[in-house]
N, C-alpha and C positions, 0 to 999 in steps of 0.2 A: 455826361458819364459815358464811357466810351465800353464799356462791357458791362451787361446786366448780370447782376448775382447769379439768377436762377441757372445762365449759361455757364457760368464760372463753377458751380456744382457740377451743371450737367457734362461737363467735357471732362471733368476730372475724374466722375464716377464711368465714364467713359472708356478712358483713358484707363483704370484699371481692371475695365475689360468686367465690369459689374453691372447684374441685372437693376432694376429698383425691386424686383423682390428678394432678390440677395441682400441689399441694404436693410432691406424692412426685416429681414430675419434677422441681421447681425446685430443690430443696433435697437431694433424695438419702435424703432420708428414706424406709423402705419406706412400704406402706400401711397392713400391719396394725400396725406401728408409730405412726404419726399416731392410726387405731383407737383403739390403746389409753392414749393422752396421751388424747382425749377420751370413753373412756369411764371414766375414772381407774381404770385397768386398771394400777398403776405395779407389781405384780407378776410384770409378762409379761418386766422383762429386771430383772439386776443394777443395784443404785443408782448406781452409778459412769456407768454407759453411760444409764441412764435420763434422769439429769441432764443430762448432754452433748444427749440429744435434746431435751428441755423446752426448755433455754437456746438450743437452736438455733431451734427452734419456733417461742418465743418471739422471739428478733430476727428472726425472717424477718416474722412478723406484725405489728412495730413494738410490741411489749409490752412494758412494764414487765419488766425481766427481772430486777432486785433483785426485785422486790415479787413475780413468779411464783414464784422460787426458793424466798423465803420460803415463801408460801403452800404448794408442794408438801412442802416439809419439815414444817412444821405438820401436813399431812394423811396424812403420812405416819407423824407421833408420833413417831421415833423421831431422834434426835440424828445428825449427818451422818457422826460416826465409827461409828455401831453400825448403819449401812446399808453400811458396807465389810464389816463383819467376818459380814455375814448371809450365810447359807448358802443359795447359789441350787440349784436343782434343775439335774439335769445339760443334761434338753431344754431350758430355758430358756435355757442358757450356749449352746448352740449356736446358739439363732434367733438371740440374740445376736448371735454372731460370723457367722451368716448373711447377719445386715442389714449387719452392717459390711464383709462383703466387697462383696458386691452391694453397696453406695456407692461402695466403693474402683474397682470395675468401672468401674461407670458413668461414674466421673471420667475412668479410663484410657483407655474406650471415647472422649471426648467429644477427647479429645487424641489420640487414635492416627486421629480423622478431619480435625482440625487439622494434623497431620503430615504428611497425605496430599496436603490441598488446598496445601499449602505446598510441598510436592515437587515437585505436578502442573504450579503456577506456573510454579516453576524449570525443569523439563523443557521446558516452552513455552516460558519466554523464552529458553532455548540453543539450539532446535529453532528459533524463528524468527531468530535471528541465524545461526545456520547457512546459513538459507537465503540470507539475506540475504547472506551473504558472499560465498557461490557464485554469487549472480544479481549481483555486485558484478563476480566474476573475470573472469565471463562476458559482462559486457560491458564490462569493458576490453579480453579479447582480441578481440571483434569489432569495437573498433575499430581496435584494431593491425592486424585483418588489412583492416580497411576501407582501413586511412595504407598499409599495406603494397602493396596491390594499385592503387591511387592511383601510387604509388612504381614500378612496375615495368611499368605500362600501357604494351602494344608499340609501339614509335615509328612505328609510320605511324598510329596515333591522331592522336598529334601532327602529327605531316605533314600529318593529312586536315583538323588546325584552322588552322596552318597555310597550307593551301589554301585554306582557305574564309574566311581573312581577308584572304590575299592571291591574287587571283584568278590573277596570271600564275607565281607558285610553279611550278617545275617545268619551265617553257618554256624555250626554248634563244632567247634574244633576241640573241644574237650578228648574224644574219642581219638583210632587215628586217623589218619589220611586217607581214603577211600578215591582211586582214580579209577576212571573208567573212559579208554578210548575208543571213539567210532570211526573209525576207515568208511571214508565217503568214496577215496579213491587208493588205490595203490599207495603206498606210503612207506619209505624209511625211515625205523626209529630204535633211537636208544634208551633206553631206561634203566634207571639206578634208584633204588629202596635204599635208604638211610644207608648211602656209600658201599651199597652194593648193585654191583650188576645182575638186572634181573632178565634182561631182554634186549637181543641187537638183531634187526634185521627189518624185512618189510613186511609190513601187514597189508592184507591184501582188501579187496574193497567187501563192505558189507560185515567186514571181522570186527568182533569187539574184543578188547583183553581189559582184563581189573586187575589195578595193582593196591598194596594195602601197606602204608608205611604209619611208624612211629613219631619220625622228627620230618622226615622230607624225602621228595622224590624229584631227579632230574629227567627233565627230558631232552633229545635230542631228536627235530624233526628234520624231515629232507623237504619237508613240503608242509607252511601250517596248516594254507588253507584247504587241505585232503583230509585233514582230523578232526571230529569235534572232541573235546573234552567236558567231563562232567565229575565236580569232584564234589563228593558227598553228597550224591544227588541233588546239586547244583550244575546247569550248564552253563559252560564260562564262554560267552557267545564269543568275545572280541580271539577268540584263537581259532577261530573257526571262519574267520574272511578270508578274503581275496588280497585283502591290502594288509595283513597280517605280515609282517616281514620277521616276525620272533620264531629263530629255531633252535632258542637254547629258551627254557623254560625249566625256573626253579621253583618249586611248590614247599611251603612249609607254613606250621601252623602263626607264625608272625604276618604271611602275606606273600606275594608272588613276585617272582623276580626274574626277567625278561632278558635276554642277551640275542644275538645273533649268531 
């Protein structure tokens, strides 16, 4: 035989640049096993399990694995039924069945932390849908209670928008028109009582005048925001800004009517 097996392993496991505990990890093979394939140590376990490790060996390496098998049986002389019927020592049967447990481990181990990571997944993705359901509930009821409180806001809310859209809301117009203007500043103004002229000129600051109409009263300002007006002892605040741009202002008991 011009090359022993054990070399034939060992150049090829060699050759790709692998440790024998790299082997032993990938393959499940122990160490002192792989050992003993290269030191053609085929003594160390029973022919049955020995061959199992060779042929595994061997396809893990990309070998010839007819042509090893061969070769191992040749160098081992004896016929592959009179390798069954040989009598192993008893500590050998046990490293034996050592190594094969310690495999069997190793496999179970490598799946009992597959298991785990697969668990952990599911645990998280029921964990985040959890939440998600609850941040779901919870903001649908604060929107119900947003429609709900929307829904039952106390009516002088309303009244006060109301007011604030319709300025004479609330006054008692029965009677008649009651104005009264306050000169904050210097001011030109015209005014007309149910289409008469009652007043043209500028009121000066600190003046107040009352006028008293029937159907309506126009005004003509030079300046709104130098007036307040107060009609029927209501003060009609929005003629009294800054941002006030209205200098024709028509007052009657239907509602007020704004021009420039």
């Amino acid at each position: 035989m011009s090359e022993s097996i054990g070399k034939i392993f060992k150049d090829a496991r060699r050759q790709k640049e692998l440790s024998i505990g790299e082997v032993s990890k990938r393959t499940n093979i122990s160490h002192s096993m792989i050992s003993s394939i290269e030191d053609d140590n085929f003594e160390a376990l029973s022919p049955v399990y020995m061959k199992s490790f060779v042929k595994l060996y061997a396809n893990f390496l990309g070998l010839d694995t007819e042509k090893i098998l061969k070769l191992y049986h040749e160098f081992a002389q004896l016929p592959e039924e009179e390798y069954i019927k040989r009598k192993v020592p008893q500590q050998t049967q046990m490293v034996a069945e050592e190594n094969l447990v310690k495999g069997f481990a190793h496999i179970a181990q490598k799946r009992k932390k597959t298991i785990i990571i697969v668990v952990g997944i599911i645990i998280l993705f029921l964990a985040l849908k959890a939440i998600y359901k609850a941040w779901s509930v919870r903001r649908i009821q604060a929107r119900s209670a947003v429609a709900e409180l929307e829904r039952t806001k106390p009516s002088n809310v309303k009244s006060n928008q109301e007011e604030k859209d319709n300025p004479l809301a609330g006054l008692n117009l029965n009677d008649n028109l009651r104005l009264s203007v306050h000169a904050k500043s210097d001011c030109w103004l015209k005014v007309r009582v149910d289409d008469k002229l009652i007043f043209q000129g500028t009121l000066k600051k600190a003046e107040v005048e009352n006028w008293q109409a029937q159907e309506r009263i126009d005004l003509k300002l030079g300046n709104p925001a130098a007036v307040d007006l107060e009609l029927n002892g209501k003060v009609l605040d929005q003629f009294g800004t800054r941002s006030s741009k209205s200098r024709s202002v028509l007052i009657t008991k239907q509602g007020i009517k704004l021009g420039k």
